[in-house]
C-alpha positions as CSV (number, residue, x, y, z in Angstrom):
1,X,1.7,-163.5,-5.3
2,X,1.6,-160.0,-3.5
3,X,5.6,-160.1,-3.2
4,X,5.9,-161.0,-6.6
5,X,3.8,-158.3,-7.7
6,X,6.0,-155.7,-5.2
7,X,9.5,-156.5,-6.8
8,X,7.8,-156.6,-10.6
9,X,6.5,-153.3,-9.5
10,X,9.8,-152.2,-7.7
11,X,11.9,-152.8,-10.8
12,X,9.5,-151.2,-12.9
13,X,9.6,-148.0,-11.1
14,X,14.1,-148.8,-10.4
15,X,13.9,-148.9,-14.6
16,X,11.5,-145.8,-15.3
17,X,14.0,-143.6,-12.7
18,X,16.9,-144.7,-14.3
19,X,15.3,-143.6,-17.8
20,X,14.9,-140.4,-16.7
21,X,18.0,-140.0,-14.8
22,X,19.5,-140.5,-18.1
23,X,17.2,-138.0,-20.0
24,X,18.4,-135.2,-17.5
25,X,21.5,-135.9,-18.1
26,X,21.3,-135.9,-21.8
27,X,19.9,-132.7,-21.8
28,X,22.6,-131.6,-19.6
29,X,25.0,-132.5,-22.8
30,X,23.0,-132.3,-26.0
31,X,19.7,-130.1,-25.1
32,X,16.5,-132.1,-25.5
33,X,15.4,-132.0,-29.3
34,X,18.7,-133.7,-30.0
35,X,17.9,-136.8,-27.9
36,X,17.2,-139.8,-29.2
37,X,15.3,-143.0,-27.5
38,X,18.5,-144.9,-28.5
39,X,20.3,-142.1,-26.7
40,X,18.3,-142.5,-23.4
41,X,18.3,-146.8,-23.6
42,X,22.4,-146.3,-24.1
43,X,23.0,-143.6,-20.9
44,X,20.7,-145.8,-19.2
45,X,22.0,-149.0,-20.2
46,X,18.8,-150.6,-21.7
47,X,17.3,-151.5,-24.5
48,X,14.7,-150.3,-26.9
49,X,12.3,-152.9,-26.4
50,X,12.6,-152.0,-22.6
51,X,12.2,-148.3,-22.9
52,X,8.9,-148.6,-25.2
53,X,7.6,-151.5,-22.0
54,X,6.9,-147.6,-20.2
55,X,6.8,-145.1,-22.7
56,X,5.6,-144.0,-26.3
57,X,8.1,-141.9,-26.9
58,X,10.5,-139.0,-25.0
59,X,8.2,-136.7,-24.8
60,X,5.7,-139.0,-22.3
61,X,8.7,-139.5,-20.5
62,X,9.6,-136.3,-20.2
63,X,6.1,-134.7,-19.4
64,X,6.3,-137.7,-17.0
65,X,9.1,-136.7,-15.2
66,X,8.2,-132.5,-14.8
67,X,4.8,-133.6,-13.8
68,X,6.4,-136.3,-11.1
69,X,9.3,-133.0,-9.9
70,X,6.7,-130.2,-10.0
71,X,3.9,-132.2,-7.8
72,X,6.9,-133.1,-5.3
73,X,7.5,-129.3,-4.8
74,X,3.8,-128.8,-4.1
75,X,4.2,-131.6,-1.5
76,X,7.3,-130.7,0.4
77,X,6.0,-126.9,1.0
78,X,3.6,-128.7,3.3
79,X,5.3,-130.8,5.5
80,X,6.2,-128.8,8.5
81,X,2.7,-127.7,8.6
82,X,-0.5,-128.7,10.3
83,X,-4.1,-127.7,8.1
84,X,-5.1,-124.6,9.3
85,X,-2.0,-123.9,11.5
86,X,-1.5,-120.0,11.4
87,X,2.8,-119.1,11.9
88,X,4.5,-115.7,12.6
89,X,7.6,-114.9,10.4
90,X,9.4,-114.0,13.0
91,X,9.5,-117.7,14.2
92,X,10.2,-119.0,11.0
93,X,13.3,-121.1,10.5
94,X,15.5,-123.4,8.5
95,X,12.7,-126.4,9.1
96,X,9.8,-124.3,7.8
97,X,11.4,-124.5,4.0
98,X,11.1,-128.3,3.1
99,X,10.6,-127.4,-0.6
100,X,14.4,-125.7,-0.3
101,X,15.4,-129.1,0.6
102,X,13.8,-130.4,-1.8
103,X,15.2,-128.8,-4.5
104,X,18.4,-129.3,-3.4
105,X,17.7,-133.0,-3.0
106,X,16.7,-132.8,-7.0
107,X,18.9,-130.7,-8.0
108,X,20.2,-132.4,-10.8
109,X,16.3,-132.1,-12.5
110,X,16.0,-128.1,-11.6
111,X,19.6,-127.3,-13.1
112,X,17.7,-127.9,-16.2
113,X,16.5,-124.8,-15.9
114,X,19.2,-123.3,-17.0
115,X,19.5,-124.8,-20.4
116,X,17.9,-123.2,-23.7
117,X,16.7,-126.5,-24.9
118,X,15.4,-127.8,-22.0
119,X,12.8,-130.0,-21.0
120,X,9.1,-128.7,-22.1
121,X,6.8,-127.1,-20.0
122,X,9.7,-126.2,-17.3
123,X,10.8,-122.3,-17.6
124,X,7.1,-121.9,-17.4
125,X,5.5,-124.9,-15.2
126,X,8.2,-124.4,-12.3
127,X,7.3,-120.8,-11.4
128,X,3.6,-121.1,-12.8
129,X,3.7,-124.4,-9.7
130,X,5.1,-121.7,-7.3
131,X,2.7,-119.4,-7.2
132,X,0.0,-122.6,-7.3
133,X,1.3,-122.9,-4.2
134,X,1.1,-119.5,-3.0
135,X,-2.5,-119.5,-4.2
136,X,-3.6,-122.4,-3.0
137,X,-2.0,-123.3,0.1
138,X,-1.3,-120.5,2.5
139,X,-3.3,-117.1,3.2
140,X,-1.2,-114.3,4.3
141,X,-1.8,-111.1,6.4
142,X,0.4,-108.2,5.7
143,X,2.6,-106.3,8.3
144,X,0.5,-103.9,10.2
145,X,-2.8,-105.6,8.4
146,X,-2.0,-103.1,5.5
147,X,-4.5,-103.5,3.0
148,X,-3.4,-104.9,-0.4
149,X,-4.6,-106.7,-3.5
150,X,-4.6,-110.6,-2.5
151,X,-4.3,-111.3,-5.7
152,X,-1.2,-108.9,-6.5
153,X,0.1,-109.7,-3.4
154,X,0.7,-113.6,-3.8
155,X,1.5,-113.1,-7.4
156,X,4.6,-110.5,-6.0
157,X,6.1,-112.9,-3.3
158,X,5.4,-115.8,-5.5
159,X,7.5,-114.6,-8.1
160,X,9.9,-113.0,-6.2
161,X,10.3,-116.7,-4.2
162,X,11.2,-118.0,-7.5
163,X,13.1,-114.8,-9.0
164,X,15.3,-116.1,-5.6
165,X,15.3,-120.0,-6.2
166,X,16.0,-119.9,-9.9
167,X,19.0,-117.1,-9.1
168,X,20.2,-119.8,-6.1
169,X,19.6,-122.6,-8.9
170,X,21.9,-120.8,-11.4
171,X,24.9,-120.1,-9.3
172,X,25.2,-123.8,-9.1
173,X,24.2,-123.6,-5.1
174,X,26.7,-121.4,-4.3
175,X,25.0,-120.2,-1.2
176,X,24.5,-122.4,1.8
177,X,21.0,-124.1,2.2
178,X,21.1,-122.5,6.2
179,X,21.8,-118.9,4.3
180,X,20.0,-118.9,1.7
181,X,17.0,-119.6,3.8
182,X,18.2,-117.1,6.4
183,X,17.8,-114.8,3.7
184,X,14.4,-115.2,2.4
185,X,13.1,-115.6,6.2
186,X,14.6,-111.9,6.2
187,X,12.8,-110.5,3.4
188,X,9.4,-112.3,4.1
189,X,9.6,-110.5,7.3
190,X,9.5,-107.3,5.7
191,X,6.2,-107.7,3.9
192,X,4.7,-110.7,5.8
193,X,3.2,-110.9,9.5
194,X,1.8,-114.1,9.2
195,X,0.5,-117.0,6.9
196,X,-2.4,-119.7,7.9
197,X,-1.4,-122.9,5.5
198,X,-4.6,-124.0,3.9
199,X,-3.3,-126.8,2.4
200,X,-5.1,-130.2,2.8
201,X,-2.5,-132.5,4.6
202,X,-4.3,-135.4,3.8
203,X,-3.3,-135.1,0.6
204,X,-0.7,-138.5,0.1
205,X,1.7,-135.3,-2.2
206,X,1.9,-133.4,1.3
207,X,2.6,-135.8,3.6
């Protein structure tokens, strides 16, 4: 009965990726408000019956499927790290930047970004998730202690992290993952000293 319920459950989930594959790639070629169910069950190669088995309508798929990408960034900034573990910048290297992977690895979702009609919520929920992240997972001390507005602070590197992935995202990856990351581990250097990640790694998103 249990491996019964694993494969039904394992071709639901095969069936509810392959829908959304097919929505990314619709919006690639049509923008979003033109899509239709029929055109995601035809990409996808289902039908409509199958389609409504998981959703309501497009847009529960797509909130679905920013919701599933945006919590997966959250949880890859994590994984090199240990709760409470405080690192240098100057020791910082191409492992520390899992999310980089990680949108690499997705990049056919986060080239949406550069599309007018696009899927809702994500010129605002991808850098409004950054700087989640900055808030809520890492404290930072400043190069020579300098005293600064937290607040401003995180909201500056935040943004400027995402001024640089979305800038990386548009040139269609020109720049290597090793020097693009080179990069930013240069310019965090200038401002940053160190970071303690706060994060809590028992979190099943950050492991």
């Amino acid at each position: 009965m249990n491996d019964e319920l694993i494969v039904t459950s394992q071709h639901r989930n095969r069936t509810k990726e392959h829908l959304k594959l097919a929505l990314i790639q619709l919006i690639k070629k049509k923008g979003f408000h033109a899509v239709s169910v029929k055109d995601i069950v035809d990409q996808a190669g289902y039908n409509r019956s199958t389609f409504y088995l998981h959703y309501q309508d497009k847009f529960v798929l797509a909130e679905e499927l920013l919701i599933e990408k945006l919590e997966g960034l959250r949880g890859a900034v994590g994984r090199p790290y240990l709760h409470g573990q405080k690192v240098f910048t100057n020791k910082l290297n191409s492992d520390s930047f899992q999310i980089v992977d990680y949108i690499h690895e997705s990049r056919d979702f986060f080239e949406l970004i550069q599309y007018d009609d696009t899927l809702p919520g994500l010129h605002t929920g991808f850098p409004q998730t950054i700087l989640k992240i900055y808030e809520e997972q890492f404290t930072f001390e400043t190069i020579n202690n300098s005293p600064v507005n937290m607040e401003y602070f995180k909201y500056y590197t935040a943004y400027g992290f995402f001024g640089l992935l979305n800038n990386w995202i548009l040139s269609g990856f020109r720049e290597s993952r090793e020097n693009f990351i080179k990069n930013v581990i240069e310019l965090s250097k200038t401002h940053i000293h160190s970071f303690h990640y706060v994060g809590n790694k028992l979190d099943p998103d950050t492991d």
